[in-house]
PAPALO-52920 format. One record per atom (N, C-alpha, C): residue in three letters; atom name; x, y, z. Coordinates in steps of 0.02 Angstrom, whole numbers. Atoms other than C-alpha are relative to their C-alpha. Example, Ala and Ser with C-alpha at 12.3 -4.5 7.8 and 13.67 -1.06 7.14 Angstrom:
# residues 2
     r    a       xx       yy       zz
   ala    N       45      -59        0
   ala   CA      615     -225      390
   ala    C       45       60        0
   ser    N      -42      -59       -3
   ser   CA      684      -53      357
   ser    C      -39       55       37
# end
This chain:
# residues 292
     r    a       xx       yy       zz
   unk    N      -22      -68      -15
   unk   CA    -4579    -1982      762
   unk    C       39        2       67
   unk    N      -31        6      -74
   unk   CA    -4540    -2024      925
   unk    C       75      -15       20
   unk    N      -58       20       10
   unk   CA    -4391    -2132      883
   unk    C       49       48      -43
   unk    N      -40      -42       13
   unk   CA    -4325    -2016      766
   unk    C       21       58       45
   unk    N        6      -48      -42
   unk   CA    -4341    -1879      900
   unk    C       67      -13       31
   unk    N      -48       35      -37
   unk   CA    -4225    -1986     1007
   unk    C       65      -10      -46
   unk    N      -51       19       30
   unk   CA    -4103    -2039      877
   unk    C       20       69      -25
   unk    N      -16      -57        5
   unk   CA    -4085    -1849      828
   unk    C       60       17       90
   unk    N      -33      -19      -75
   unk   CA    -4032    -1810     1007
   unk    C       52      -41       36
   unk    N      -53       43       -6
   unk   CA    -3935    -1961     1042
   unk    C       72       26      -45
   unk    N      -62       -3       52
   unk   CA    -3827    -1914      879
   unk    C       23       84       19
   unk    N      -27      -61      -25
   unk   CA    -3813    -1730      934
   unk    C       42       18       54
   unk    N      -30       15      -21
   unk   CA    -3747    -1775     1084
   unk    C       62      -48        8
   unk    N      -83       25        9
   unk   CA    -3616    -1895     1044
   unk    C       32       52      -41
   unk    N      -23      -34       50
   unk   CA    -3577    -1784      908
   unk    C       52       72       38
   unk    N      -28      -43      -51
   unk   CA    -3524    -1641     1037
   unk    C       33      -20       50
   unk    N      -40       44      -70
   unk   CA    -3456    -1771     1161
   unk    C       47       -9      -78
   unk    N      -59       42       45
   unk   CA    -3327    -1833     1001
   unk    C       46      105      -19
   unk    N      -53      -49        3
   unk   CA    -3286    -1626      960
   unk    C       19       27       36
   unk    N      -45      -32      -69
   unk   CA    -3246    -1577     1134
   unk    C       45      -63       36
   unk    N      -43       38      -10
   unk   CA    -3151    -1732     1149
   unk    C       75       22      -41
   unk    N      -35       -7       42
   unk   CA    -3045    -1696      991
   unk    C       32       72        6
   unk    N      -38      -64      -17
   unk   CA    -3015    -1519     1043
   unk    C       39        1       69
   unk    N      -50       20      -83
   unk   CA    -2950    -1559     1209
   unk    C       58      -49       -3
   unk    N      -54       53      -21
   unk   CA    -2840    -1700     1176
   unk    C       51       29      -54
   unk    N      -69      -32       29
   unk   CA    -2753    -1585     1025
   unk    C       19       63       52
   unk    N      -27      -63      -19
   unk   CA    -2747    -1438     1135
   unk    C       55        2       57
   unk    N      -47       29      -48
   unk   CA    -2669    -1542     1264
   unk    C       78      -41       -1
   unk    N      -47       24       40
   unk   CA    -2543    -1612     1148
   unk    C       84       11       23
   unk    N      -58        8      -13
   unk   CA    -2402    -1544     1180
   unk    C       36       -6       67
   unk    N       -5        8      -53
   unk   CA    -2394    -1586     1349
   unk    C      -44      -80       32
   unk    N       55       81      -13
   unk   CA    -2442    -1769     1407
   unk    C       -9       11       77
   unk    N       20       -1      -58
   unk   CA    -2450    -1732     1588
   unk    C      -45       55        6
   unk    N       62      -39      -14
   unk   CA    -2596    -1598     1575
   unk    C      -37      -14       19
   unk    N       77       -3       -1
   unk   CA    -2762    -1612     1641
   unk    C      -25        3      -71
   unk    N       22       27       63
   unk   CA    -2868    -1679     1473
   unk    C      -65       79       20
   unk    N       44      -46       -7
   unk   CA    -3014    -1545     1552
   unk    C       21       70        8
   unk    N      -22      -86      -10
   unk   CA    -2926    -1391     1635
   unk    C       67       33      -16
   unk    N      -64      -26       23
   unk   CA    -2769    -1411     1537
   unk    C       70       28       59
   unk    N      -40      -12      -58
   unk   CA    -2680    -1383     1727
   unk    C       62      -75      -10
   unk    N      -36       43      -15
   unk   CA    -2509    -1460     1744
   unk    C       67       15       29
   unk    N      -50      -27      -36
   unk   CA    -2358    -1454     1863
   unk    C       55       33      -51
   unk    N      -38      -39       62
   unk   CA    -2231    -1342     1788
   unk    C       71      -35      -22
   unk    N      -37       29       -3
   unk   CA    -2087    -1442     1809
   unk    C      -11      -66      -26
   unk    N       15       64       51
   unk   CA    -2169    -1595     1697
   unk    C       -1       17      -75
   unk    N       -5       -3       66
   unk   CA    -2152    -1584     1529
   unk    C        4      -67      -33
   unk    N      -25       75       48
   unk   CA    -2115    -1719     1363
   unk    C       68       36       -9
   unk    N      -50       -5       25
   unk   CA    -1952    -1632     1325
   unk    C       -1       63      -49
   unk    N      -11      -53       73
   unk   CA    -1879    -1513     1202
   unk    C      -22      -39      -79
   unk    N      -21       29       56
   unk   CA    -1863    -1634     1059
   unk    C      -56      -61       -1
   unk    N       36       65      -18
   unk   CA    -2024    -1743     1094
   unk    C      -46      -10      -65
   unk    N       48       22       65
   unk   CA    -2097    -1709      904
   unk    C       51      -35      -46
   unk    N      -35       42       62
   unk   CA    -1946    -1795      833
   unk    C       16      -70       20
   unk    N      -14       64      -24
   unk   CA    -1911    -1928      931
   unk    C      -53      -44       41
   unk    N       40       41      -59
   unk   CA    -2062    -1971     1033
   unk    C      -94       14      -39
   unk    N       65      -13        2
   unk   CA    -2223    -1934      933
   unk    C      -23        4      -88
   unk    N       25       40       61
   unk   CA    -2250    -2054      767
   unk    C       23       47      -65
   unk    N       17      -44       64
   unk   CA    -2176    -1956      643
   unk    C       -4      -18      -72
   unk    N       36       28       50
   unk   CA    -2256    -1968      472
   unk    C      -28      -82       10
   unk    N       31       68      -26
   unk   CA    -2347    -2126      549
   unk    C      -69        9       42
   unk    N       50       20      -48
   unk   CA    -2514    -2161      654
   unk    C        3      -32       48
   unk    N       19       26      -48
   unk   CA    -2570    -2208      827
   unk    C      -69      -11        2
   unk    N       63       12      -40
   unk   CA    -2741    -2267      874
   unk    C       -1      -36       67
   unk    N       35       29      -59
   unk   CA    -2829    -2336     1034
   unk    C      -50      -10      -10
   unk    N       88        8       36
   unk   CA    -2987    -2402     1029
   unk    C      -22       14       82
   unk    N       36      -44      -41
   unk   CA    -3131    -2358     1170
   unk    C      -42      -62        0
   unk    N      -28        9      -77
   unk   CA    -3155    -2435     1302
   unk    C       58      -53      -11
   unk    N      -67       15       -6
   unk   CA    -2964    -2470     1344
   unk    C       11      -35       72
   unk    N      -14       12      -67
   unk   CA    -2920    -2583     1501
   unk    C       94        7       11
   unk    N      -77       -6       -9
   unk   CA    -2714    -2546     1456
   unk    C       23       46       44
   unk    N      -21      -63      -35
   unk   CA    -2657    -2426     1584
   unk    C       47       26      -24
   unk    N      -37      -71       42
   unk   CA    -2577    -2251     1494
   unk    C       90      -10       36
   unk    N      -79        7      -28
   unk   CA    -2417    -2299     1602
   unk    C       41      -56      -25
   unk    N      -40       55       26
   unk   CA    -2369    -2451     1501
   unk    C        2       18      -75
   unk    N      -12      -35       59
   unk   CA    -2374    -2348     1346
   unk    C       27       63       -1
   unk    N      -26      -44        8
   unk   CA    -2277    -2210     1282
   unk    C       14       45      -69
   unk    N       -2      -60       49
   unk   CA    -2286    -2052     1152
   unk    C      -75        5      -41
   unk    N       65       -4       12
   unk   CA    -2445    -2033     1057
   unk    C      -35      -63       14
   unk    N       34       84      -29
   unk   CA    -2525    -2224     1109
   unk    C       -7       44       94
   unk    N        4      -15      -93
   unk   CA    -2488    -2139     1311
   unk    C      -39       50       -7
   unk    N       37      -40      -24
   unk   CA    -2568    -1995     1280
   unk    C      -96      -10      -46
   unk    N       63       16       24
   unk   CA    -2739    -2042     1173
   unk    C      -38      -70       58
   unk    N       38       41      -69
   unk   CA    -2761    -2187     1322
   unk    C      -14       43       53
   unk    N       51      -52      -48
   unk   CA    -2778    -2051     1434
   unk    C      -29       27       -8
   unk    N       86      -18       13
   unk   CA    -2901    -1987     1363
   unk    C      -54      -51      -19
   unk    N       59       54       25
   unk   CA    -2988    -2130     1320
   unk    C      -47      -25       72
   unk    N       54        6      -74
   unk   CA    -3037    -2168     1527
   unk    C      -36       51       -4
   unk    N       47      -30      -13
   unk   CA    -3133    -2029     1507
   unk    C      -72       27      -31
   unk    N       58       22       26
   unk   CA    -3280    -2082     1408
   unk    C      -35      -42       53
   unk    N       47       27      -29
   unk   CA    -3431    -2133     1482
   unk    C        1      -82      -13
   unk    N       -2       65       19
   unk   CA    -3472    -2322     1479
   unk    C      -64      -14      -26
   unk    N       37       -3       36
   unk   CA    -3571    -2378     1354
   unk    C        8        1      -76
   unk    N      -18      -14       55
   unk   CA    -3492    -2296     1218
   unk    C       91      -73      -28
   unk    N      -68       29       21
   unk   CA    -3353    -2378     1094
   unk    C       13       38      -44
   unk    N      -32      -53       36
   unk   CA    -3245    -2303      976
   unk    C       54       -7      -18
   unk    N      -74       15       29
   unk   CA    -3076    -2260      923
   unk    C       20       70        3
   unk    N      -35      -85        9
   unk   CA    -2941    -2118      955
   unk    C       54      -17      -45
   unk    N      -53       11       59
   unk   CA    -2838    -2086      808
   unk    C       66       70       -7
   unk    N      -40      -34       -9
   unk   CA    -2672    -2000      819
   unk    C       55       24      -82
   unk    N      -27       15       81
   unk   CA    -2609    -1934      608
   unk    C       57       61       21
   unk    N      -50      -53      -12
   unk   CA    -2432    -1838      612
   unk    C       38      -27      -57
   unk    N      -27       20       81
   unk   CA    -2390    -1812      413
   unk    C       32       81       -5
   unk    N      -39      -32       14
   unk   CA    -2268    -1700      468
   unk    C      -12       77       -1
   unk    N       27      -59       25
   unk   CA    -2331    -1528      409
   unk    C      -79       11       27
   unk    N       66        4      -23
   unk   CA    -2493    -1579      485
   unk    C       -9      -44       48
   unk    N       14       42      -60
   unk   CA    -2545    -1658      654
   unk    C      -81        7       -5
   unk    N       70        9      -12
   unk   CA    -2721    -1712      682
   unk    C      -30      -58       57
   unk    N       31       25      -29
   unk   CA    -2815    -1791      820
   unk    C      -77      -18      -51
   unk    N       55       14       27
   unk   CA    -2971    -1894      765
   unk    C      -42      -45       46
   unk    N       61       40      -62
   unk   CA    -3118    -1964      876
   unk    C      -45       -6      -48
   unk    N       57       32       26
   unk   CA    -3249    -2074      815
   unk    C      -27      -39       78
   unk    N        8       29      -52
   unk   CA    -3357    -2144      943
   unk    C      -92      -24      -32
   unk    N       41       30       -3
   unk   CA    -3510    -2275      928
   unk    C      -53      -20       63
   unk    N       41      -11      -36
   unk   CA    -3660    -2292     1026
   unk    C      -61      -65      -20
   unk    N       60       43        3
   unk   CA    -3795    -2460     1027
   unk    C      -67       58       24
   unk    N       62      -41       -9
   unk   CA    -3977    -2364     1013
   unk    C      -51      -57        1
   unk    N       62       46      -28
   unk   CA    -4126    -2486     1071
   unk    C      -71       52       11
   unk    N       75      -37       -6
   unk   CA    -4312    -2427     1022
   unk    C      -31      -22       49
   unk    N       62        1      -48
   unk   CA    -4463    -2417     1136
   unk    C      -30      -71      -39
   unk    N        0       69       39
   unk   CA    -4528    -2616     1123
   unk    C      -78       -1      -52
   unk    N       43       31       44
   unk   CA    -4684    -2571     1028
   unk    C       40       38      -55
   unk    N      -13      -29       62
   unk   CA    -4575    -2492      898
   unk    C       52      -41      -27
   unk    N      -54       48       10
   unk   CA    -4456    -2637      899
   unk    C      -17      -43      -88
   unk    N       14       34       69
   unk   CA    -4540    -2709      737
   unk    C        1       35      -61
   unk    N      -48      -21       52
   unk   CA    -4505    -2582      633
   unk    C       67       25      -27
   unk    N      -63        5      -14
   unk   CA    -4341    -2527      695
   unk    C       49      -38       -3
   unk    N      -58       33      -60
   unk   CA    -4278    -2672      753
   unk    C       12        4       62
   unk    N      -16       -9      -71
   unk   CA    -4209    -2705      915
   unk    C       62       29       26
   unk    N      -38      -78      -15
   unk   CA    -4054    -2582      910
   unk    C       38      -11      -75
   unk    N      -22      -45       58
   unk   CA    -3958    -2482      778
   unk    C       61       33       48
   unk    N     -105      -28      -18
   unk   CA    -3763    -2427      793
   unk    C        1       60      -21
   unk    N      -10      -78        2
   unk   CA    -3756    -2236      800
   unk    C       76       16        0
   unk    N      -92      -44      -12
   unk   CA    -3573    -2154      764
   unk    C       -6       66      -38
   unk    N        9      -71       29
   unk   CA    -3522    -1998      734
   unk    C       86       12       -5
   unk    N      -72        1       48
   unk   CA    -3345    -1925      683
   unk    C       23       71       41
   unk    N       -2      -89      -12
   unk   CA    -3248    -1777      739
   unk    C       87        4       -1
   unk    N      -67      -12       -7
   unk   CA    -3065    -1700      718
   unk    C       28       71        5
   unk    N      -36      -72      -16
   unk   CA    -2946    -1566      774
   unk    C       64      -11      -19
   unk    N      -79        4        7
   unk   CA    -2778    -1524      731
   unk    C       49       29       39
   unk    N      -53        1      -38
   unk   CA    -2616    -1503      833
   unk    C       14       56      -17
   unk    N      -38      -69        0
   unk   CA    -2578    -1323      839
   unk    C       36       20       66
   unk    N      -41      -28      -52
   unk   CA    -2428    -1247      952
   unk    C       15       63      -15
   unk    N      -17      -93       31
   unk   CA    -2426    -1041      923
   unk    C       74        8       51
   unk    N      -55      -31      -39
   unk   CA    -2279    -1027     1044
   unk    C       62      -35      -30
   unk    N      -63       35       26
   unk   CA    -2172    -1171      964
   unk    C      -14       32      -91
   unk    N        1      -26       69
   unk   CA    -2219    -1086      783
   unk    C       26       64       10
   unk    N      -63      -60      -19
   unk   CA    -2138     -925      843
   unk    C       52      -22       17
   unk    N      -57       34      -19
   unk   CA    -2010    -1021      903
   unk    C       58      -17      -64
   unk    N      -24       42       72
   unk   CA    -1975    -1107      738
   unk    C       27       77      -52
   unk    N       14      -77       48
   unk   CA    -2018     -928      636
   unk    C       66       31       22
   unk    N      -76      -49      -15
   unk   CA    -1874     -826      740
   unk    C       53      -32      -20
   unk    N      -54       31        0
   unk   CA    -1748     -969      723
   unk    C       16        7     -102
   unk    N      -30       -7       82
   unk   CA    -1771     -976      518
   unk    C       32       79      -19
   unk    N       -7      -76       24
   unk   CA    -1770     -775      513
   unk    C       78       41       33
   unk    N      -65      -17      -34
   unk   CA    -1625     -771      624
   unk    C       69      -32      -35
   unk    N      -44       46       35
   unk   CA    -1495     -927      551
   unk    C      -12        6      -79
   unk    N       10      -14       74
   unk   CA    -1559     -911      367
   unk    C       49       50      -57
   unk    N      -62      -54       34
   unk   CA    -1455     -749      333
   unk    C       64      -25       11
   unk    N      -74       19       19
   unk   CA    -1309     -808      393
   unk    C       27      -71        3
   unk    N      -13       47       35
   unk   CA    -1299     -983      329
   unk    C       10       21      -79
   unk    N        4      -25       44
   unk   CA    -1337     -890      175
   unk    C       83       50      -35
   unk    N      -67      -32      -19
   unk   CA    -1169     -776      217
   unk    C       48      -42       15
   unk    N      -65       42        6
   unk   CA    -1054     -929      230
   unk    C        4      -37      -69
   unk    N       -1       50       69
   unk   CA    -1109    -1021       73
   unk    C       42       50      -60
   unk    N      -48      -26       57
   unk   CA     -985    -1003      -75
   unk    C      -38      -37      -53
   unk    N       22       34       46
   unk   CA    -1095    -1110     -206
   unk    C      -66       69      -10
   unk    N       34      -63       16
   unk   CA    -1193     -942     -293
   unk    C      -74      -39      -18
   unk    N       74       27       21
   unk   CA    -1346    -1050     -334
   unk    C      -42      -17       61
   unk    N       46        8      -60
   unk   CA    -1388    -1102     -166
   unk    C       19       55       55
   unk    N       44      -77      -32
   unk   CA    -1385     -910     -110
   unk    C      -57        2      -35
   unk    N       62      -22        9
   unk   CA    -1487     -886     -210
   unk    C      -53      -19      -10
   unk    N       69       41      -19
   unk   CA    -1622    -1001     -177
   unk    C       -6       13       57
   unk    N       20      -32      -66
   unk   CA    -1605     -954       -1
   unk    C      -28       81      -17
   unk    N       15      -75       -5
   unk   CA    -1616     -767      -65
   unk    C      -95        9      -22
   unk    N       68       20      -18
   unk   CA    -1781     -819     -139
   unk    C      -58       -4       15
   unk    N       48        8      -49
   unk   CA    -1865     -874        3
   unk    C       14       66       54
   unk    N      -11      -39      -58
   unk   CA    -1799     -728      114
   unk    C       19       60      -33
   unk    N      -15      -51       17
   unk   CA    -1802     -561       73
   unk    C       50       30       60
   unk    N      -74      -41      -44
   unk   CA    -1634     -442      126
   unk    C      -42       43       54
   unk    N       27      -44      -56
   unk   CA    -1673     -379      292
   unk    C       44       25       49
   unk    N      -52       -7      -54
   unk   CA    -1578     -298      420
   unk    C      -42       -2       70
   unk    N       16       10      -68
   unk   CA    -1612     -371      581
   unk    C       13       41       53
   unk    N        4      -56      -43
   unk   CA    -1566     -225      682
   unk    C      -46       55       -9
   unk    N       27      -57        2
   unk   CA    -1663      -97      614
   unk    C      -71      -12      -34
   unk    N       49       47       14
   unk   CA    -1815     -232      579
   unk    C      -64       60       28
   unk    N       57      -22      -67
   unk   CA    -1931     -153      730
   unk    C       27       79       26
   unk    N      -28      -61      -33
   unk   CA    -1935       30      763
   unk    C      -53       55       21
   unk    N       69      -26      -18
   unk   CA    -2110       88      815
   unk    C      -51      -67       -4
   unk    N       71       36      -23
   unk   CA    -2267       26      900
   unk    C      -30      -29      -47
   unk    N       33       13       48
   unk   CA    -2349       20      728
   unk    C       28      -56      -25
   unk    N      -35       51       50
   unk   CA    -2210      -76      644
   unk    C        5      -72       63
   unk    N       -9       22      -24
   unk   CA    -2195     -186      772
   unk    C      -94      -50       24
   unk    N       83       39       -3
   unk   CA    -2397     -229      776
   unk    C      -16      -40      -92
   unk    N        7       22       60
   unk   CA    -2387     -251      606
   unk    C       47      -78      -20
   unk    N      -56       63       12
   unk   CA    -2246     -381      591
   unk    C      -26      -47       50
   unk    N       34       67      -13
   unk   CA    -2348     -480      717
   unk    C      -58      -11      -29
   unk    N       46       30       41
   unk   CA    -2479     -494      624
   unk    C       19      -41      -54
   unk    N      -32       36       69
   unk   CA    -2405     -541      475
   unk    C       44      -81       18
   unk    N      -35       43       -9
   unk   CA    -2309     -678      581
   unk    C      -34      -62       19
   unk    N       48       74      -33
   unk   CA    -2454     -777      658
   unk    C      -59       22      -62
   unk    N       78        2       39
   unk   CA    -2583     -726      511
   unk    C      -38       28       20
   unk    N       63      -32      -50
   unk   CA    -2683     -633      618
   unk    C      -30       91      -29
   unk    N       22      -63        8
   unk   CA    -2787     -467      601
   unk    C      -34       28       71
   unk    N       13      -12      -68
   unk   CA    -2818     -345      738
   unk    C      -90       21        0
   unk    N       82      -11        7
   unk   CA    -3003     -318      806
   unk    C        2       11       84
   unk    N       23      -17      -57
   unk   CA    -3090     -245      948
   unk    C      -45      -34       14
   unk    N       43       21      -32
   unk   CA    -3173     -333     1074
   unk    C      -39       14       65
   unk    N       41       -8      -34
   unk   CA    -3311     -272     1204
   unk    C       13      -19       59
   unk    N       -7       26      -67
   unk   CA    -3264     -290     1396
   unk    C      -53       30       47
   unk    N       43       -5      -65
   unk   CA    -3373     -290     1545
   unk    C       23       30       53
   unk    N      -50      -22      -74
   unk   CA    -3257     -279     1708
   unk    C       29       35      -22
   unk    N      -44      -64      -10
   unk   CA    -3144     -183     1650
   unk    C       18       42      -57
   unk    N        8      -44       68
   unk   CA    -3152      -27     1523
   unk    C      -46      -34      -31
   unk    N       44        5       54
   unk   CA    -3264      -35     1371
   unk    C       31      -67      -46
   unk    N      -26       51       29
   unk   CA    -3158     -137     1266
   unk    C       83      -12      -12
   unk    N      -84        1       10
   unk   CA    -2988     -208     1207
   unk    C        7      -20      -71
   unk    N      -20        3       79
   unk   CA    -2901     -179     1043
   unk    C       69      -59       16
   unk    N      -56       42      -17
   unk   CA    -2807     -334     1014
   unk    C       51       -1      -77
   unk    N      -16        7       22
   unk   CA    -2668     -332      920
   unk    C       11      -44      -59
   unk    N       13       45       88
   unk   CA    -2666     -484      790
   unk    C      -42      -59       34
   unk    N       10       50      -34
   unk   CA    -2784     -610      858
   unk    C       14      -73      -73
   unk    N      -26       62       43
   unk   CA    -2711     -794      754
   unk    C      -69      -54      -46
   unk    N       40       34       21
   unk   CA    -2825     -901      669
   unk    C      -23      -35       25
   unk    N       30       29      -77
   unk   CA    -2816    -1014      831
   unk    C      -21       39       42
   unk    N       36      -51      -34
   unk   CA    -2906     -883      915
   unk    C       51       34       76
   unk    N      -26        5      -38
   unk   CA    -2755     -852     1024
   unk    C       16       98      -27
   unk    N      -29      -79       -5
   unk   CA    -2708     -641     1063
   unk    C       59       -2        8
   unk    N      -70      -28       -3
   unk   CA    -2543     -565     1018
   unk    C       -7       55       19
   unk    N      -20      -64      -48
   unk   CA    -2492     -403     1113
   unk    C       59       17      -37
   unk    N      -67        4       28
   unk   CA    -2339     -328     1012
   unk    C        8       86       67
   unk    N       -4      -41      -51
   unk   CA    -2261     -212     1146
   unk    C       67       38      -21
   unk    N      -67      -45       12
   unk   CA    -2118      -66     1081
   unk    C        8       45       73
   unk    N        4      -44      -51
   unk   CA    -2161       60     1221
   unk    C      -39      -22       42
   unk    N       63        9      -69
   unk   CA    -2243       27     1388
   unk    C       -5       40       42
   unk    N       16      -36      -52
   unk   CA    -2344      111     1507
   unk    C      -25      -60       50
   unk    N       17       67      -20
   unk   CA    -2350      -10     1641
   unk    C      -78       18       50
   unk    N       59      -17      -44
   unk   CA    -2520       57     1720
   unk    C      -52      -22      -76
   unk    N       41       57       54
   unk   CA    -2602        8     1547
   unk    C       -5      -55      -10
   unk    N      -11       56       26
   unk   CA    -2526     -111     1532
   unk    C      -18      -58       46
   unk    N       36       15      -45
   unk   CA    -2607     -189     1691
   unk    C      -64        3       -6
   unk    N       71       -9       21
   unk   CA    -2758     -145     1628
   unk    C      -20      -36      -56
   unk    N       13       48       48
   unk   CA    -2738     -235     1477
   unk    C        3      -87        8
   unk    N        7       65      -30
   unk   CA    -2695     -381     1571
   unk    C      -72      -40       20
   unk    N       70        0      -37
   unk   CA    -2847     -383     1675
   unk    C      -46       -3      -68
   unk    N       42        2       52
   unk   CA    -2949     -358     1502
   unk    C       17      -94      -46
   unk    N       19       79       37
   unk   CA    -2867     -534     1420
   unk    C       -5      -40       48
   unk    N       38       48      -63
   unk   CA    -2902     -609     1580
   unk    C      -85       -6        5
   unk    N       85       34       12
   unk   CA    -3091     -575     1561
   unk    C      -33      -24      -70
   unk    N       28       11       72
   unk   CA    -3083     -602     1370
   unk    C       -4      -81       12
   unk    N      -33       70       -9
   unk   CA    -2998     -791     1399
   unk    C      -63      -19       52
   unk    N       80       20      -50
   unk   CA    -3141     -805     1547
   unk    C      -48      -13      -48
   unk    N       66        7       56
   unk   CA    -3276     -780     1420
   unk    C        7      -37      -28
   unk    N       -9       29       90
   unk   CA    -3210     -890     1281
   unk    C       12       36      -42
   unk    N       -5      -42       84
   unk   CA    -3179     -736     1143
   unk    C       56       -6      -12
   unk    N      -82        6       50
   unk   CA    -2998     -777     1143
   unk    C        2      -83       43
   unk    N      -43       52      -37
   unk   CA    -2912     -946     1190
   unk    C       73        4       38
   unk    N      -61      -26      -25
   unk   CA    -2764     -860     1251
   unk    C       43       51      -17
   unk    N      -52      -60        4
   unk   CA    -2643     -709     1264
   unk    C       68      -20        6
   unk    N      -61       23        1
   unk   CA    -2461     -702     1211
   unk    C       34       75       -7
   unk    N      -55      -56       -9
   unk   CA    -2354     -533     1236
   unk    C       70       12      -43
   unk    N      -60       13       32
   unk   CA    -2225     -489     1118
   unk    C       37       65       18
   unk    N      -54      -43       -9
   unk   CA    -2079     -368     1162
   unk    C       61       14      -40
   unk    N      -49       -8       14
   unk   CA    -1968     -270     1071
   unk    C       53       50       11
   unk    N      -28      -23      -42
   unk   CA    -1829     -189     1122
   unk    C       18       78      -40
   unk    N        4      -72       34
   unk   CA    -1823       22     1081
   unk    C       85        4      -38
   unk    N      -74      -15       47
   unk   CA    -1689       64      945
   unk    C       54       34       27
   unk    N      -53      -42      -24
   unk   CA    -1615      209     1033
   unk    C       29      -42       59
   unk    N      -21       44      -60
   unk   CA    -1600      116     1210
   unk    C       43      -60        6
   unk    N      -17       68      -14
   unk   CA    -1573      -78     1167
   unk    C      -28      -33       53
   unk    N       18       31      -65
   unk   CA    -1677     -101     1299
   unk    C     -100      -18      -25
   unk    N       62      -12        6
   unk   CA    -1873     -171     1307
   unk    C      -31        4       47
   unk    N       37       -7      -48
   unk   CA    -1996     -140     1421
   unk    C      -26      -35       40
   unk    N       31       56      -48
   unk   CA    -2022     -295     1504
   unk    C       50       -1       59
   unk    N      -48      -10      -60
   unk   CA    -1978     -236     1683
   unk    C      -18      -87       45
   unk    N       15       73      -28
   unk   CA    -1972     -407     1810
   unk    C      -81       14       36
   unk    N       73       15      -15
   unk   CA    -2138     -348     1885
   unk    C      -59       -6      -26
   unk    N       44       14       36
   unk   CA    -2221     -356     1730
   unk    C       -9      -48      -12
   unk    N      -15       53       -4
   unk   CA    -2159     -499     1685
   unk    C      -52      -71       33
   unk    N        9       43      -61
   unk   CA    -2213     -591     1857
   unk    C      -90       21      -15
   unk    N       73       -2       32
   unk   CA    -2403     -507     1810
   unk    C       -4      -31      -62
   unk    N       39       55       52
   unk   CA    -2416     -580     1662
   unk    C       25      -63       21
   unk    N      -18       82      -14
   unk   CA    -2348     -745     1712
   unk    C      -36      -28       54
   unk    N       32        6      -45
   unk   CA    -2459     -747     1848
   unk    C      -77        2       -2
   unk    N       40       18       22
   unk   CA    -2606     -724     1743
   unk    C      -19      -27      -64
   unk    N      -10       71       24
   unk   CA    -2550     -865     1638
   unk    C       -1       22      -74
   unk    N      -13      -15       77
   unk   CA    -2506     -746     1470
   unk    C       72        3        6
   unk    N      -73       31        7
   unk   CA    -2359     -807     1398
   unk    C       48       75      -54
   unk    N      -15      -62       12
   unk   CA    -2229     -694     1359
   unk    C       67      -17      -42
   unk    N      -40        4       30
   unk   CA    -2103     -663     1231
   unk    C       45       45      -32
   unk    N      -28      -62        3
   unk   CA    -1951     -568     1197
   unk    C       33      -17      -77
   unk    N      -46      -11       60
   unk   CA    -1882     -530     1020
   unk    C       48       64       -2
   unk    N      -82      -28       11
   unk   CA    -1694     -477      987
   unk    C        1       49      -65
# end
């Protein structure tokens, strides 16, 4: 009983040491100079614009195995960044970081092994140790480069569609893309909460605050637990207030992050992202985004 006791708790703990490995080293992904723990990194470092086509195995695998004496600086693109995370396993353990990019799908994978040695009067029915592993994986999600991607098809799509003279491949583009008029897309708060939802998957829900007000209605929160904000009209004294609210949500853990979307009022042409809003949210590290 005893030994099982132990081998329960041994395996629970690697088991939580392998999925907070695997969530950290995808969440850190698209950035190889991050902090692997607080995700902090100078702003002026980056991999590049173009570092998932040319620099990061595509349709191919990387591994590392655990414990690594190669130093992360004599390797480069997924091999550089799974060695830096690999110094930061305890010693003791072995293992393997596994890097899968099939294109349509990125995945980080951690396995990590553990020698277990019984108490010596239990050595005769045990044995004298037993190889404990455990398994764990996350996948490579970027919500800011998937809006990225999303505006560029919804934007170029129509009018690639508007130069083609071959009537069959309109209308396979037509299709996939229903007729829209991009000017008159976004024209209220509502429509404009609604079309982000629909863009990251998300559904809106209220969540319970402490510090400041009762709670915050968030616009579409994503499946990666990340908050969208769709913004037609602003009051910028709320809208300070709502700041301050995904600042203590993101504190807590109930979101993983806030993202601001702006669109610009029909009559005006103009949106509401004045520069001192701006500089507040960028200052409490929600990322912000303007749609045309």
């Amino acid at each position: 009983m005893l030994f099982f006791s132990l081998w329960s708790f041994e395996k629970a703990y690697l088991q939580q040491m392998a999925a907070l490995a695997a969530d950290r080293i995808a969440f850190n992904w698209g950035n190889s100079n991050k902090d692997l723990v607080t995700g902090a990194y100078d702003i002026h470092q980056n991999d590049g614009l173009y570092y998932r086509v040319n620099n990061d195995s595509l349709t191919q695998s990387s591994s590392v195995l655990i414990p690594n004496l190669i130093s992360s600086t004599a390797m480069s693109g997924p091999s550089r960044k799974l060695q830096k995370a690999a110094t930061h396993f305890p010693k003791g353990l072995t293992g393997i970081l596994t890097y899968r990019n099939r294109l349509i799908e990125r995945k980080v994978e951690v396995q990590l092994s553990r020698m277990i040695t019984p108490l010596p009067f239990l050595v005769q029915w045990f044995g004298k140790s037993k190889a404990l592993t455990v398994s764990s994986s996350s996948g490579v999600t970027e919500p800011v480069e998937f809006i990225r991607n999303t505006e560029l098809m919804i934007t170029y799509l129509p009018l690639i569609k508007q130069s083609m003279t071959d009537k069959a491949a309109a209308d396979a583009i037509h299709d996939t893309l229903p007729e829209v008029n991009l000017d008159l897309l976004i024209s209220s708060e509502a429509e404009a909460s609604s079309y982000i939802r629909e863009l990251v998957h998300g559904h809106s829900v209220v969540i319970e605050t402490d510090v400041t007000g009762e709670s915050r209605k968030i616009d579409a929160l994503d499946p990666d637990g990340i908050a969208h904000e769709a913004k037609y009209t602003v009051n910028n004294q709320q809208a300070h207030q709502e700041i301050l609210k995904d600042v203590e949500l993101i504190q807590k853990g109930l979101i993983k992050g806030a993202v601001w979307h702006f669109f610009k009022i029909q009559k005006t042409g103009q949106n509401g992202l004045t520069p001192a809003l701006r500089k507040d949210l960028e200052d409490h590290g929600i990322i912000v985004v303007v749609h045309s």
